[in-house]
N, C-alpha and C positions, 0 to 999 in steps of 0.2 A: 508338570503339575505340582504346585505347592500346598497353599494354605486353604483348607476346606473352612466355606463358610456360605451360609443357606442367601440367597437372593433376596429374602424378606429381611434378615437381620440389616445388608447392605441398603434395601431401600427407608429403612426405620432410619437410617443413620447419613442417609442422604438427606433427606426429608429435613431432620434439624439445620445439617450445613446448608442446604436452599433456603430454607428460612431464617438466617442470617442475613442471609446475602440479599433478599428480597421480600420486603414488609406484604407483598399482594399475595403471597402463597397462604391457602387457607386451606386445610384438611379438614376432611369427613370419615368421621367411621361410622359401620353399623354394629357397634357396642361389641365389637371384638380387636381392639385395640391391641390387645398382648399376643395373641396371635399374628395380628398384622404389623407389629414395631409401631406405629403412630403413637403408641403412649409414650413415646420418647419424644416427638413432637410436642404432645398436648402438656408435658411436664415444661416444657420449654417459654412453649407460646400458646398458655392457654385460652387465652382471647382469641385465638387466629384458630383454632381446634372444635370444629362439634361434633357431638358424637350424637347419631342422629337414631342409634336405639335401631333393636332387629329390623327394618325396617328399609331394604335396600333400594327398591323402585322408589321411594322418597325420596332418599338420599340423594337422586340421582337430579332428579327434578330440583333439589335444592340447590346440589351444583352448579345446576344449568342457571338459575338465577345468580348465582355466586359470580359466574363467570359475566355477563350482565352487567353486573354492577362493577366491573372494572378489575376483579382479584383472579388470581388463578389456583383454581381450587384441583386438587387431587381427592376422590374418592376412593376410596378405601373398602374393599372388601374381598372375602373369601373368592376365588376365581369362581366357585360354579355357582354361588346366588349372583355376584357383579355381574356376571353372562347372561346367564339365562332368567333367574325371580326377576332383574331389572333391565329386562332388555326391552321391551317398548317403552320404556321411559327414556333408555340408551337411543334408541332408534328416533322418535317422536321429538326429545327434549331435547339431544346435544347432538347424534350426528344429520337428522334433517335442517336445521339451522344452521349445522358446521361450525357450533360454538367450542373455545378452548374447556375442555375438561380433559383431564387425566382419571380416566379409570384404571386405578391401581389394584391388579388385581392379585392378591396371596394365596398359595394354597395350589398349585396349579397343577395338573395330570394327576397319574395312577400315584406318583411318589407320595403323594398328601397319608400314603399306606391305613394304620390302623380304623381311619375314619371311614374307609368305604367309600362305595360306589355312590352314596349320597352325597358326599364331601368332595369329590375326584373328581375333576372338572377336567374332561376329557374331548368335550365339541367346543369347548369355546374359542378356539381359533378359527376354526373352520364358521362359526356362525360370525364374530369379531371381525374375520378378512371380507367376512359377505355385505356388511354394511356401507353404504359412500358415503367418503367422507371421513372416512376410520381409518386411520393407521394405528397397527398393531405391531409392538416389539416383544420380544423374547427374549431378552436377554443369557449369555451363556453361563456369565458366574457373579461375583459379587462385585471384583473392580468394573467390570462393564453394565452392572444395574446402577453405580451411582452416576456413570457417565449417562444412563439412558433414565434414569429422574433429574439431571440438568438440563437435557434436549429437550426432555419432554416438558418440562416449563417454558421454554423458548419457542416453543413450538405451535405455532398457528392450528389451533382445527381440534378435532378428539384424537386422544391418545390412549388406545388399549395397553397395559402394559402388565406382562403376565411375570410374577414370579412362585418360587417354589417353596416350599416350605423345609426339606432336609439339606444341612452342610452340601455344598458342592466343591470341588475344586476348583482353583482358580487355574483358568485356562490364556487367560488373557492379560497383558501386563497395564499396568497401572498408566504409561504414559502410550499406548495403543491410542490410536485416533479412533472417535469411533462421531458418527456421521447420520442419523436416519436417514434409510434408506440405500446404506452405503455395505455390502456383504465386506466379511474380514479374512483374507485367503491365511489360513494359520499354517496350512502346510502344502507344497508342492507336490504336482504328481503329475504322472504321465498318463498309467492305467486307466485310472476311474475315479471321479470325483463323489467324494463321500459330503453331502449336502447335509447341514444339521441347521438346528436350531436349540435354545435354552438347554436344560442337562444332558440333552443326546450330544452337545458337540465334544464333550470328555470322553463319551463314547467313542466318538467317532475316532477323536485324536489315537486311544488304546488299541479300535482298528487297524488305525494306519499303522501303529508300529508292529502290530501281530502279522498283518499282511506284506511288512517288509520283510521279514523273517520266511513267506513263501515267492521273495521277487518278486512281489506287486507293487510298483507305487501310485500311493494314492495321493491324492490330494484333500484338504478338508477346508472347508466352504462354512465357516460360519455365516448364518444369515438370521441375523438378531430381530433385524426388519423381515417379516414375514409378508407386511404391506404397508407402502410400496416396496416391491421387488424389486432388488439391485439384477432387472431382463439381464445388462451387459456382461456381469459377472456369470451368471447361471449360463447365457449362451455362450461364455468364452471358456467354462470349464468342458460345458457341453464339447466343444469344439478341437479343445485339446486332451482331452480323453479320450478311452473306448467305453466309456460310460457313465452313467449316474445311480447311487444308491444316496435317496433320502432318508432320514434319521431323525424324525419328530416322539413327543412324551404327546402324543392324540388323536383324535380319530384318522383314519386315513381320507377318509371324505370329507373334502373342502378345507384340507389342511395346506399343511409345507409342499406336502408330496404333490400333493394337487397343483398348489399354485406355481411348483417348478415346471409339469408337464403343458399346463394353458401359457407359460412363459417359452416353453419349446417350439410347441403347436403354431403360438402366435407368430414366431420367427421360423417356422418351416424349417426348424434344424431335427433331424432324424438320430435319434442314438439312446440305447438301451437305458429303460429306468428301472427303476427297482425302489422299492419304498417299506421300512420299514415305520410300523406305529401301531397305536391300537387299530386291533379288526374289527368287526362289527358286534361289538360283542360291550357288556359292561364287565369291570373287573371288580374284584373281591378285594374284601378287607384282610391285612398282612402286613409285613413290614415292606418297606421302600424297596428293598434288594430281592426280597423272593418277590415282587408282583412283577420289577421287570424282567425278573428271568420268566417268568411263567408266562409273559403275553411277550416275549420277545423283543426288547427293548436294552439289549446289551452291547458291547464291542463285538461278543461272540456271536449273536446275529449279525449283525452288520458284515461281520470276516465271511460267513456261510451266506450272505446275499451276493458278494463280492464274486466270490468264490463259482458260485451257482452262474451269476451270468458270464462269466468268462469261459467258464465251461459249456455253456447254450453259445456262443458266440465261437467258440472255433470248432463248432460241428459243421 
């Protein structure tokens, strides 16, 4: 792991080099641009920039016209109003037509820290994977969020696209192939495959080496595409393990965890899961580092979920 650097400063700085490369890319913010990097955009190409004011279900609707008229608009907004303040416009405007928009969304999970449970956009994958029509990515760090604002302009249909707001490490190298819909196997294992997504897969990686240390190998499953699911990867992890522990920053219901067990289910393959995420529960305002120890979103959970079914499994 190298160079720490947050998922939103990467998508601000993607967002310019796309809009070099292609005059139809148009950005929308709802008037929080410096929190989202787009005013690195709007300084650039400010014809091709609107900033559509508090006002996120508009936005959305705006987009959906934008896209319409031939451009490929990315929207811009904090993860838990882009979800939820504009989701029947998400739902109604761009995924029941199955028009091209990028909902770019910043701020995402409990790590958003000081701002609280209002700001901490904790369901929106789990509501994001429930729409048709929706693909939703998660990217792990910052080289792999510019690769997934290239895709996601190229890319036919709605695109959820969730990043974070604190420094992450980079997990993933700059010429890594990265594919929608395509999981990235970062590490080999035998034991039990450790299943993550966006800032849990650094997690998971710390895992794997904590759990080498008790002759466990793991393996670790980035899966950036949350939907569609890379089924053949999850059932071949599935298969070549003695288990699965997922590793999401979100609800547990109707998340990663979820959609790896209906990806099992669906293929009739049997084998211990385990899932770490938010419980049902909203979390509290604090910094980034004490909320994921405190709702269990660490490597050190992960080692003790690992740990727990290996030990339920040779009883």
């Amino acid at each position: 792991m190298a160079e720490l650097k947050s998922t939103r400063d990467a998508y601000g700085e993607a967002l310019v080099e796309l809009g070099r490369m292609d005059p139809r890319i148009v950005v929308l913010d709802a008037d929080v641009s410096k929190a989202t990097k787009t005013d690195r955009f709007a300084k650039e190409f400010p014809q091709r920039f609107i900033n559509c004011g508090c006002a996120e279900a508009n936005m959305m609707a705006v987009a959906a016209g934008i896209s319409l008229s031939g451009f490929i608009p990315f929207a811009s907004a904090m993860a838990v109003f882009a979800s939820l303040r504009a989701l029947d416009q998400i739902r109604n405007t761009i995924c029941y037509p199955g028009i091209t928009v990028v909902v770019a969304a910043t701020h995402g999970g409990i790590t958003v820290g000081e701002d609280g449970p209002s700001h901490q956009a904790i369901e929106d994958i789990a509501v994001m994977r429930s729409l048709p029509n929706m693909t939703v990515i998660v990217p792990a760090d910052a080289p792999q969020t510019r690769k997934a604002v290239l895709a996601a302009a190229m890319h036919h249909g709605p695109v959820y696209l969730r990043m974070g707001r604190p420094p992450v490490p980079s997990v993933t190298g700059a010429d890594d192939d990265f594919q929608i819909g395509t999981a990235q196997v970062l590490r080999r294992g035998s034991h039990v495959a450790i299943v993550a997504c966006g800032v849990m897969v650094a997690e998971a990686l710390r895992a794997a080496d904590a759990l080498e240390k008790e002759s466990v190998s793991a393996m670790v499953l980035n899966v950036h595409t949350v939907k569609p699911m890379d089924e053949l990867a999850v059932v071949r992890a599935a298969q070549t393990t003695r288990g699965i522990v997922t590793a999401e920053e979100g609800v547990l219901m109707g998340g990663l965890g979820s959609a790896v067990v209906e990806v099992l289910s669906r293929h009739g393959v049997r084998t211990p899961v385990r899932m770490i995420g938010v419980r049902d529960e909203f979390a509290e305002s604090g910094s980034p580092e004490a909320l994921r120890e405190k709702y269990g979103l660490t490597s050190e959970d992960i080692v003790r979920e690992v740990l727990a079914m290996q030990q339920s499994e040779s009883r």
